[in-house]
C-alpha positions in Angstrom: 24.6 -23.1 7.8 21.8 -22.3 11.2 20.0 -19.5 10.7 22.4 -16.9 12.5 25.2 -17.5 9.3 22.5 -17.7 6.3 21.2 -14.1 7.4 24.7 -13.2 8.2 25.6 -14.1 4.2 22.8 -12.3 3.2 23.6 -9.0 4.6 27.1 -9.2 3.1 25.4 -9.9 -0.3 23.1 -7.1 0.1 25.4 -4.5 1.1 25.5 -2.2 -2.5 21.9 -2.8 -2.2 21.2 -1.5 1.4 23.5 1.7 0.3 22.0 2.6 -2.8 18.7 2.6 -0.8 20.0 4.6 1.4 21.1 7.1 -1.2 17.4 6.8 -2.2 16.1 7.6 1.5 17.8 11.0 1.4 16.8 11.8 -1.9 13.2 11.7 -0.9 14.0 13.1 2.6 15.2 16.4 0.9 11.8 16.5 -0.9 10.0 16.1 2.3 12.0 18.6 3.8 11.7 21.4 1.0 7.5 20.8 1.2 8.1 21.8 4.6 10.4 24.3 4.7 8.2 26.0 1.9 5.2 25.8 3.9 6.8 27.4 7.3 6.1 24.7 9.2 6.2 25.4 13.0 4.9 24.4 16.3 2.0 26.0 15.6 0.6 24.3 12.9 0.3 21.3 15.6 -2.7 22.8 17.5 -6.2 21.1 16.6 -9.7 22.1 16.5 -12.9 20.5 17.9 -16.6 19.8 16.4 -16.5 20.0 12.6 -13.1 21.1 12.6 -13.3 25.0 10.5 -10.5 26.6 10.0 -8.4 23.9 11.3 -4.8 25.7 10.2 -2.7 22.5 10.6 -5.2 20.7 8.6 -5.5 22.9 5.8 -1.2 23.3 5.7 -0.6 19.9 6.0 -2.8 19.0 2.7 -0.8 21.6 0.8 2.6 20.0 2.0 1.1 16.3 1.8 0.0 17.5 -2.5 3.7 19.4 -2.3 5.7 16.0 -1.2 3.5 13.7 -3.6 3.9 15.7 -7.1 0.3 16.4 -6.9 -2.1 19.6 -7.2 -4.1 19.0 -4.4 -4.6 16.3 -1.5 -6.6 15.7 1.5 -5.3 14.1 3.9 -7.9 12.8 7.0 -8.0 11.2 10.1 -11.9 10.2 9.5 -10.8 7.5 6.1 -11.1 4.3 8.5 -8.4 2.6 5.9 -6.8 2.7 2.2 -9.7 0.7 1.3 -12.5 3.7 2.5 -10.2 6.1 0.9 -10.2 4.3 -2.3 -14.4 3.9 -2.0 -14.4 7.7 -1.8 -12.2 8.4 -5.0 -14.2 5.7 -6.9 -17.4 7.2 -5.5 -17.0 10.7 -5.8 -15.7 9.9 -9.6 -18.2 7.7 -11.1 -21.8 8.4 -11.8 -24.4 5.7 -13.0 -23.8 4.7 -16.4 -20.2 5.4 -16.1 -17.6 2.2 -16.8 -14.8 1.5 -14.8 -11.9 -0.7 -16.0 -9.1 -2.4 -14.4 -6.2 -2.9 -15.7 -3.9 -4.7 -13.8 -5.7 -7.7 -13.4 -8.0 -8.6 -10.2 -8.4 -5.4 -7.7 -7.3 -6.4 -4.2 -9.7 -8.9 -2.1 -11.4 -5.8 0.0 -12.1 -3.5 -3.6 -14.3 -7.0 -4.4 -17.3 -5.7 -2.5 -17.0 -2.1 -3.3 -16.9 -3.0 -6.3 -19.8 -5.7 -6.4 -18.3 -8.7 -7.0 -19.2 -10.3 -3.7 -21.3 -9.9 -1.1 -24.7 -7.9 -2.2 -27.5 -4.6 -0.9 -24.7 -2.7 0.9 -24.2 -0.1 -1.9 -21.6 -1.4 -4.0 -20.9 0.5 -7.4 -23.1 -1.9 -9.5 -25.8 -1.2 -7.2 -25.8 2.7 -8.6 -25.4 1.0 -11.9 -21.6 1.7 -12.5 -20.4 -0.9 -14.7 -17.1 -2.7 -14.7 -14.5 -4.3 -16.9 -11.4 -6.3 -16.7 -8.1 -6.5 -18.0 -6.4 -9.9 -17.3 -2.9 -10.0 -17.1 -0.6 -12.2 -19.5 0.4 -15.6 -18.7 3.5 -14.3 -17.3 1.6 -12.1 -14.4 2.3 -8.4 -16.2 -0.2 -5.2 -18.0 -1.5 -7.0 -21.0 0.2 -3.9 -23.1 -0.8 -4.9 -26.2 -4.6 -5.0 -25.3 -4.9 -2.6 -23.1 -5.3 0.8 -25.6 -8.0 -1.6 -27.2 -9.2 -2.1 -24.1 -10.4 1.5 -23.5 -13.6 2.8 -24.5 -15.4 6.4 -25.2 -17.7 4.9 -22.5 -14.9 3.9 -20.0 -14.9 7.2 -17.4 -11.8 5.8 -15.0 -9.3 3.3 -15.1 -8.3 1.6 -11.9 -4.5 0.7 -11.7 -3.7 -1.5 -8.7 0.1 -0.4 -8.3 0.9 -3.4 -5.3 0.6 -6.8 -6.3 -2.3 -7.6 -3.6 -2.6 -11.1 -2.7 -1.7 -12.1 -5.8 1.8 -13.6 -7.5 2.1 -10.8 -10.1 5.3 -8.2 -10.0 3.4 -4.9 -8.5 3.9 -1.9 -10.7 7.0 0.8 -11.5 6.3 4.1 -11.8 7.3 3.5 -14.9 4.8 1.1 -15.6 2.4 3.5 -13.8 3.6 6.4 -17.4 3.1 3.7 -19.9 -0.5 2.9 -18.8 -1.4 6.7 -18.6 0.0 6.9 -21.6 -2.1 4.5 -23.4 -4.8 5.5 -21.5 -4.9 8.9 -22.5 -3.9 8.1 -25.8 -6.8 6.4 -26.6 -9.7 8.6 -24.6 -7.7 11.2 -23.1 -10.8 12.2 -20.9 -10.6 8.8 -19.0 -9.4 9.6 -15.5 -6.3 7.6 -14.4 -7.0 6.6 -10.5 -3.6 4.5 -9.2 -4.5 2.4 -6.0 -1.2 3.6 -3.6 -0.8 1.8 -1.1 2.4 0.3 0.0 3.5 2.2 -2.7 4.8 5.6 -1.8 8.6 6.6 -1.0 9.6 3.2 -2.8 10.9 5.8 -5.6 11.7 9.2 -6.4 7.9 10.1 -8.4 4.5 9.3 -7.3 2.0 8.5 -9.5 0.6 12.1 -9.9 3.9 13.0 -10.8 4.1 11.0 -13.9 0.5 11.9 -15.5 -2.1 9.8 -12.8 -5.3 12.1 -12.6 -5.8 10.8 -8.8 -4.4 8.3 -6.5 -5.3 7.5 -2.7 -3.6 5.2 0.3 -3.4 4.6 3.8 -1.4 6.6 6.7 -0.8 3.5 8.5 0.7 2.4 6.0 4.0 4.1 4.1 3.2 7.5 4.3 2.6 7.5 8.2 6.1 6.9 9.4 4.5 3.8 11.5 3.3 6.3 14.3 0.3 7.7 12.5 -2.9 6.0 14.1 -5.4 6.0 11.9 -6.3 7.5 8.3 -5.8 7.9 4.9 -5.5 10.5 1.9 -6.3 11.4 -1.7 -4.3 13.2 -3.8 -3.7 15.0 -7.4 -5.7 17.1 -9.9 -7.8 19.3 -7.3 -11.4 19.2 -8.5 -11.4 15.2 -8.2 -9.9 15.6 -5.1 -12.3 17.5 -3.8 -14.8 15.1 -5.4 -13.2 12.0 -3.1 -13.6 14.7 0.5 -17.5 15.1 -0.3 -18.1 11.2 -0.2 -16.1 11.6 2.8 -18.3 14.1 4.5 -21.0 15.4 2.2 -21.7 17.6 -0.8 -20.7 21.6 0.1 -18.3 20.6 3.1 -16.0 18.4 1.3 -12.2 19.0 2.6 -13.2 22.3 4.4 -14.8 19.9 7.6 -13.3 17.0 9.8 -11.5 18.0 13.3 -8.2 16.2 13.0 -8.3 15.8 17.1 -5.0 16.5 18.4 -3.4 14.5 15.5 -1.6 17.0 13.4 1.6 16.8 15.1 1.7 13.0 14.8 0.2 13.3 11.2 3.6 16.0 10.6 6.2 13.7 11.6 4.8 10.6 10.2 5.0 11.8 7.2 8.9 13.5 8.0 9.2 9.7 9.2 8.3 7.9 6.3 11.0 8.1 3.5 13.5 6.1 6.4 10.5 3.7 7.7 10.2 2.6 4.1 13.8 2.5 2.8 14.0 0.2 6.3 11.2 -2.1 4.9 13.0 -2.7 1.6 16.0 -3.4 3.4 14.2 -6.4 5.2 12.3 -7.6 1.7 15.4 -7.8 0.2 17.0 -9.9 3.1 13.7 -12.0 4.0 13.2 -12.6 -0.3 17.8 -13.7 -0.8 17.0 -16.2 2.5 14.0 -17.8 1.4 15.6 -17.9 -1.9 18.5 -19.9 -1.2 16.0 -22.0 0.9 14.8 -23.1 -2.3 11.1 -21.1 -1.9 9.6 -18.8 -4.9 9.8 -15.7 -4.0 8.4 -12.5 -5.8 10.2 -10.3 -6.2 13.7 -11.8 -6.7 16.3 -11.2 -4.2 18.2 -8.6 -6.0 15.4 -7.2 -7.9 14.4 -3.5 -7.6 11.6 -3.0 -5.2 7.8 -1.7 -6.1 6.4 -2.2 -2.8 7.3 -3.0 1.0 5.7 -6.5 0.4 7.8 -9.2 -0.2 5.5 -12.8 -0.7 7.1 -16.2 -0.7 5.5 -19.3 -2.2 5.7 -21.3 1.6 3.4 -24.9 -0.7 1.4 -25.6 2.9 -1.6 -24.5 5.4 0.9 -25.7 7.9 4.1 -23.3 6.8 1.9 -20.5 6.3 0.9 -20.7 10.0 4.2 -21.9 11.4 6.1 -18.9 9.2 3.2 -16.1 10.7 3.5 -17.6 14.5 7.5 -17.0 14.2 6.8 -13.4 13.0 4.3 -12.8 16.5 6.9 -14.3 18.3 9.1 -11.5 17.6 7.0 -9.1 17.5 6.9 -6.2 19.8 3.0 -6.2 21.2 0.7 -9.4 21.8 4.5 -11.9 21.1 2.7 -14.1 23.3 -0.4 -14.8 20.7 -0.4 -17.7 18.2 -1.6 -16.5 14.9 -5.0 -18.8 13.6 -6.8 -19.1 10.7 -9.8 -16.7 10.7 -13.0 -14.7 9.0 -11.5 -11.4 8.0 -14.4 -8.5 6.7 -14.1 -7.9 3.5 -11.7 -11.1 2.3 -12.9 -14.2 0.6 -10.6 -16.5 1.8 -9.6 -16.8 6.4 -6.2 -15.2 6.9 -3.8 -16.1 9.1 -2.2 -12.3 10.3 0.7 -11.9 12.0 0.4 -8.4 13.3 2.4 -7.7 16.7 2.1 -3.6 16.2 1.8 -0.8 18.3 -1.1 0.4 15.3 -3.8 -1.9 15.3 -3.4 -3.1 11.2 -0.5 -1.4 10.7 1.7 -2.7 8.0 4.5 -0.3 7.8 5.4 -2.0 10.9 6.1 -5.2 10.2 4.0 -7.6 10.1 3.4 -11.1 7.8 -0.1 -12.6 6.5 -1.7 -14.7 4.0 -4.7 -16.6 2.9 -5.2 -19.9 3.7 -5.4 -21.0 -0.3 -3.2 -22.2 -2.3 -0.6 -22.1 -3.4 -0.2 -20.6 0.4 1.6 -17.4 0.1 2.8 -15.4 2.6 3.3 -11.7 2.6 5.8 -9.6 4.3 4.9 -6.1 4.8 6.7 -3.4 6.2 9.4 -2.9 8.8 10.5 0.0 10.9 14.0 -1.0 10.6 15.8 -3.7 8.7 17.2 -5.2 12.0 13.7 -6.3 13.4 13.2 -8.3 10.4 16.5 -10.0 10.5 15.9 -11.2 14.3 12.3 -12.4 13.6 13.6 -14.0 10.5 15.7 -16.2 12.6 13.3 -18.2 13.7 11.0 -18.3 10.9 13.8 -20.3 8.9 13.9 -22.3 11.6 10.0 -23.1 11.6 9.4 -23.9 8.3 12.9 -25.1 7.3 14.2 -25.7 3.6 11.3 -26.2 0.5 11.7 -29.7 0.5 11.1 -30.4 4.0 7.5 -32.1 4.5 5.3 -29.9 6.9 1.8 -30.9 6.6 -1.1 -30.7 8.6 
């Protein structure tokens, strides 16, 4: 079969799938749509404020409906986080003191919590420099929580666990909410003042609970990523029990202003429907990792997770065994992208990764990956990850030619 028939075949095998996604989309549509409907929400609450941003009404109502929508008690929501990564810095920040211990339990944190946390790079105010210590909990052999050592694992000295719920760049399964209960569970179990702090992104809408919903003291994520609706243009949020909230807004601005400052500049309107926008934008995206995972399956790649397997996340990673694939798959993706098609993706320096990337990213969001959007690092085993999608069709054109560039598993495509 070209290209055209294997995606064709696909669609047909995925059809109970795309429809109990869809039955999924509306379920967390309603909940959207009750947070706003209890709120009042009106044109009003669309109108911005300048300087430091007092009394900013549309501000202050769309935290309440943002806490509402994600199961939590309180949440901040601001135009100012730069990314998911400086929102994250802020909850881990505004949490920890020196002495404290943090420990991560999910394995490896993703490549850009590495400096914050002060495992590479060095004098730029990583939590080891103020003295906040950290542990590790490896995963098992077979890439999941390492359940059995994990209540062991916790300490009277260990003040906040760290739970990565999306795989990363790495090959493990990304977390359930489900998962997300059990490790609270154990957590608490074992100190029950240890603060559970779930690392969201690519995360929300993929169910019906959040994280705060099933015991998680605190989470945080980016808006251009799910929770945006892929026409949010900058920002990120924190969200659940409101005194640590409000502990993650004074890193953010500074001790006494906390979430009462930060103008939100003519964005509340576009931070309103983004979030209206997302539930769709993300069942979208799990329509296209479920048809990008049952093509490259049948071409013989690894792919994680399995074609018919639930989704955790909108990222979808496929084993592609070359340099030369992982370029050749990301330069398809540009190709058929909306902005910057004309661009050939290369191997680059990236702050805050280890490894160069090579980024397909042709969206109207600079970074964006709730539209979609492929990239990898240039290590083996040379993974690439699919993220996102604003609807399932884009993904299904753009795949076309990305079976075509790096053709089956057993093909040779070396540099």
């Amino acid at each position: 079969m070209n290209s055209v028939e294997q995606l064709q075949a696909a669609e047909q095998a995925l059809f109970q799938i795309f429809s109990g996604i869809d039955a999924q989309v509306k379920q967390n549509l309603k909940r959207v749509l009750q947070a706003f409907r209890h709120h009042r929400i009106g044109v009003h609450h669309f109108a911005s404020v300048s300087g430091y941003g007092h009394d900013d009404l549309g501000r202050q109502t769309l935290d309440q409906v943002f806490a509402q929508v994600m199961q939590a008690e309180a949440a901040a929501v601001r135009v100012q986080f730069v990314s998911g990564t400086h929102a994250i810095a802020c909850a881990l920040f505004g949490v920890l003191r020196p002495g404290d211990e943090m420990l991560a339990v999910a394995g490896s944190p993703y490549d850009t919590l590495e400096e914050v946390i002060g495992l590479r790079g060095q004098s730029q105010g990583s939590l080891s420099e103020f003295g906040i210590r950290y542990r590790q909990l490896d995963l098992t052999s077979e890439g999941t929580v390492d359940w059995s050592a994990l209540g062991e694992a916790v300490k009277d000295s260990t003040r906040l666990v760290l739970i990565q719920r999306s795989c990363g760049y790495s090959w493990r399964p990304s977390l359930s909410i489900t998962d997300i209960e059990k490790i609270v569970h154990l957590v608490k179990q074992q100190n029950p003042n240890t603060i559970c702090f779930v690392d969201n992104c690519y995360g929300e809408f993929i169910e019906e609970r959040e994280p705060t919903s099933v015991g998680a003291d605190l989470m945080a994520g980016s808006l251009i990523k799910n929770p945006g609706g892929t026409i949010v243009t900058a920002g990120g949020y924190v969200a659940g029990r409101a005194d640590l909230v409000e502990a993650a807004a004074c890193r953010l601005t500074a001790p006494g202003i906390g979430s009462y400052g930060g103008a939100t500049f003519d964005q509340n309107r576009l931070l309103f429907q983004g979030l209206f926008l997302a539930p769709q934008m993300v069942g979208e995206a799990m329509k296209g990792n479920h048809l990008t995972a049952y093509v490259f399956n049948q071409l013989g790649y690894p792919v994680n997770p399995q074609p018919m397997a639930p989704r955790r996340d909108v990222i979808q990673a496929i084993q592609l065994g070359s340099p030369k694939k992982l370029i050749d798959f990301c330069r398809a993706i540009q190709q058929h992208s909306p902005v910057g098609s004309y661009l050939e993706p290369i191997p680059a320096e990236m702050h805050g990764y280890e490894s160069q990337l090579v980024m397909a990213g042709g969206t109207f969001i600079d970074g964006s990956t709730s539209e979609f959007s492929a990239d990898g690092p240039l290590r083996e085993p040379y993974v690439v990850f699919c993220q996102g999608g604003t609807h399932w069709t884009h993904v299904a054109i753009a795949l076309e030619t990305a079976i075509q560039a790096v053709g089956p598993a057993d093909s040779v495509n070396r540099f």
